[in-house]
N, C-alpha and C positions, 0 to 999 in steps of 0.2 A: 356312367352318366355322360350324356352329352354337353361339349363346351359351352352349346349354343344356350341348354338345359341349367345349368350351371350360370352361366353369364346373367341369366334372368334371374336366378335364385337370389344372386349376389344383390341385384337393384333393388328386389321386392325387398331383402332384409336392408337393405342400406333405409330404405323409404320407409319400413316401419321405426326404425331406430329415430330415424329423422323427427315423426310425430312422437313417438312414447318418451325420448330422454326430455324433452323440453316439458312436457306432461306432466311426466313423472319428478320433476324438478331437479334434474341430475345437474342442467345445463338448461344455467339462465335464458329465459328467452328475450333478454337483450341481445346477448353472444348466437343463438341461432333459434330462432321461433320456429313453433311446431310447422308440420306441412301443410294442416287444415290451416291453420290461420296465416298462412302465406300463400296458397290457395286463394281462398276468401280476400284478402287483400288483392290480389292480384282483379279476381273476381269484382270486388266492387268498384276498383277505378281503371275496369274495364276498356271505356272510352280513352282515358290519358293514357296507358299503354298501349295500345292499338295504335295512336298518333306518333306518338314515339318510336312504335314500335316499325311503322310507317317511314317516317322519318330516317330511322337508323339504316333500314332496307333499301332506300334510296343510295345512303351514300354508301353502301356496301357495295351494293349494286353496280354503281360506277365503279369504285376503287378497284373493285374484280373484274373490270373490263380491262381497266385501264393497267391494272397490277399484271395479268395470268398475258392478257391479250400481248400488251407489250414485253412482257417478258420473255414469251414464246417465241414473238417475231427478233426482237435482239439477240435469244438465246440463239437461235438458228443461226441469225446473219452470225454471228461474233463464233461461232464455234465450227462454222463451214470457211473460214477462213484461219489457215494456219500463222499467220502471224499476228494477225487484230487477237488471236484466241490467247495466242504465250502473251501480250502484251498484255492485254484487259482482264481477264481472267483473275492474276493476282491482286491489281486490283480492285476489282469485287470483291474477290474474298475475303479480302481486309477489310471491307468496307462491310462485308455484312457483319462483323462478328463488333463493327461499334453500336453501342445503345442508340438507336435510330430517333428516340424518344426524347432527345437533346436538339432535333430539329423543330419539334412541335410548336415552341415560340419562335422560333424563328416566322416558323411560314401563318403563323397567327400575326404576326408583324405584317407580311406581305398581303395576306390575302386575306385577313379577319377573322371572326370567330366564328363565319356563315359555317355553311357546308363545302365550302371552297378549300379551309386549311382542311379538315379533317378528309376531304378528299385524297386531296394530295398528297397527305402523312399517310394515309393509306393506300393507297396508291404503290408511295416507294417503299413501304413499311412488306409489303407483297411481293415487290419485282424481284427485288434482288434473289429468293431463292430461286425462283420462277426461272428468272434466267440460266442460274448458275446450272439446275438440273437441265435445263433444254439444253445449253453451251455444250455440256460437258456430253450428252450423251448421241451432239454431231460430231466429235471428230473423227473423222472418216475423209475418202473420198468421193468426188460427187456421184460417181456410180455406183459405190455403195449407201452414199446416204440417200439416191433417189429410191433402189430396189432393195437394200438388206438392211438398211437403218431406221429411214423415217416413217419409212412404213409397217416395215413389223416389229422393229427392234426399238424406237424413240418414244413411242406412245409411252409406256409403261414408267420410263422416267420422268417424260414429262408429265404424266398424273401424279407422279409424287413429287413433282413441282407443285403442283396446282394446289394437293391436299396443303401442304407446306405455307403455300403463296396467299392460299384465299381464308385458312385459320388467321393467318397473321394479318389479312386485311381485316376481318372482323376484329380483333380484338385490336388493331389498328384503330380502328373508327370508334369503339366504346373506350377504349382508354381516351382517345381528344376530344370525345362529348364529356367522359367526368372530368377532365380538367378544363378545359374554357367551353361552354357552350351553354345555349339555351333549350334545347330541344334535343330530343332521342332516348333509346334504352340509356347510354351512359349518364346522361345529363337525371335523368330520373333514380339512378340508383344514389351520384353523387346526391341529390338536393334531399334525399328519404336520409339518407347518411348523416348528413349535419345535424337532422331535428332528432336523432335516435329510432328512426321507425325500423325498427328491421325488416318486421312480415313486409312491408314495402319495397325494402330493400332485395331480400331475397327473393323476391316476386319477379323482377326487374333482375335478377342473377338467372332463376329459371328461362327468362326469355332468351336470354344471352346464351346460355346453353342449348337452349333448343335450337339457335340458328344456328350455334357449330354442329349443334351432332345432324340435323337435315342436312347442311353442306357436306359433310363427310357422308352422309348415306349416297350422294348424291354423285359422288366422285364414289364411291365403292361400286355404284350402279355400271354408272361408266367402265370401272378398271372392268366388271364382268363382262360387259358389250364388246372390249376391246379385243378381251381376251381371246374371246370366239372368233373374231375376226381376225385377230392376229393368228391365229391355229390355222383359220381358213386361206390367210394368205400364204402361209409356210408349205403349206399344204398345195397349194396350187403353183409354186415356184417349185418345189421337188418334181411336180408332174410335169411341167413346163421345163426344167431340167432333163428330165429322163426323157421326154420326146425330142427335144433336141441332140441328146447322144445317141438315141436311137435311127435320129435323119443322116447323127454325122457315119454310119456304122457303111461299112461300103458293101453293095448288096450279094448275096450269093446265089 
């Protein structure tokens, strides 16, 4: 059987389970309501998740410009240079391994409970990996990172920057909509949450998932586009290799 064959098997049976244990009364549907009636929830306050859901997409949106975009361009500046790279580097990495999630009042202090702090917490909640994969996978030099690194060799790290960078702004941004906000998927899950609504809740949990697994389909698309190109460019540097040892050959 195929993985791919198998991979579906596993969801269908997870998705029946989902609707029959809650059904079947095995597991209360306070603790996780069936899929029809989380469906149906979802379904009927249609319009307020779509706002929301609006909403959250925006500041994602940004956060991922601002998270993957700047993380890219520092990762390069900071990791094409041999001493900004031994200097900065450790610090980053110490810096990503603290709970980032201890900034969130802070910049709710600064910048409110708009879409401004959840920006931002998302934003750096992002870069940091973003960075550390671009950083780490310039150091070279510059005529290797112009011809054998960033072009064929960098791509691939930095998309698992990206996968990395742009997971953690989503769930960057829905974690600081359920703790201070008024508006988004997060804000919608928290406020179903306090009155006990689950199917709401979980309605609001499928949304949240469906924008990671598109983003990740989205960046798989990509690593495939890359890939071909990256072969095409290897491919055409060995040709370009071999005619140049072929001009340097002295003639007979």
């Amino acid at each position: 059987m195929k993985a791919s064959t198998l991979r579906w098997l596993i969801v269908i049976l997870l998705l029946v389970l989902w609707e029959a244990l809650p059904r079947l009364g095995l597991i209360p549907e306070l603790f996780l309501p069936s899929l029809s009636s989380t469906l149906s929830a979802g379904w009927n306050e249609a319009s307020e998740y779509g706002q929301a859901l609006a909403v959250t997409l925006y500041e994602v949106g940004i956060s991922m410009a601002l998270a993957c975009g700047g993380g890219i361009l520092c990762g390069a500046l900071v990791g094409s240079l041999p001493r900004p790279r031994v200097l900065i580097m450790p610090m980053v990495s110490s810096l990503y391994a603290v709970p980032l999630v201890i900034l969130y009042p802070v910049l709710t202090v600064w910048l409110g409970i708009g879409s401004e702090s959840k920006i931002a917490f998302a934003a750096i909640y992002g870069f940091l990996p973003t960075m550390l994969s671009t950083a780490r996978s310039m150091g070279a030099t510059l005529a290797q990172r112009l011809f054998r690194v960033i072009i064929p060799a960098a791509i691939p790290t930095v998309l698992s920057g990206l996968r990395v960078g742009g997971a953690l702004v989503i769930v960057g941004v829905v974690v600081s909509e359920m703790l201070i906000s008024s508006a988004g998927i997060g804000y919608l899950i928290s406020r179903y949450r306090t009155i006990l609504d689950s199917p709401h809740v979980f309605a609001g949990v499928l949304l949240v998932l469906a924008m990671a697994v598109a983003f990740n389909a989205v960046i798989r698309l990509l690593e495939r586009k890359a890939a071909i190109w990256q072969t095409g460019t290897r491919a055409g540097q060995r040709a370009a290799d071999d005619i140049a040892a072929r001009a340097l050959q002295p003639a007979t």
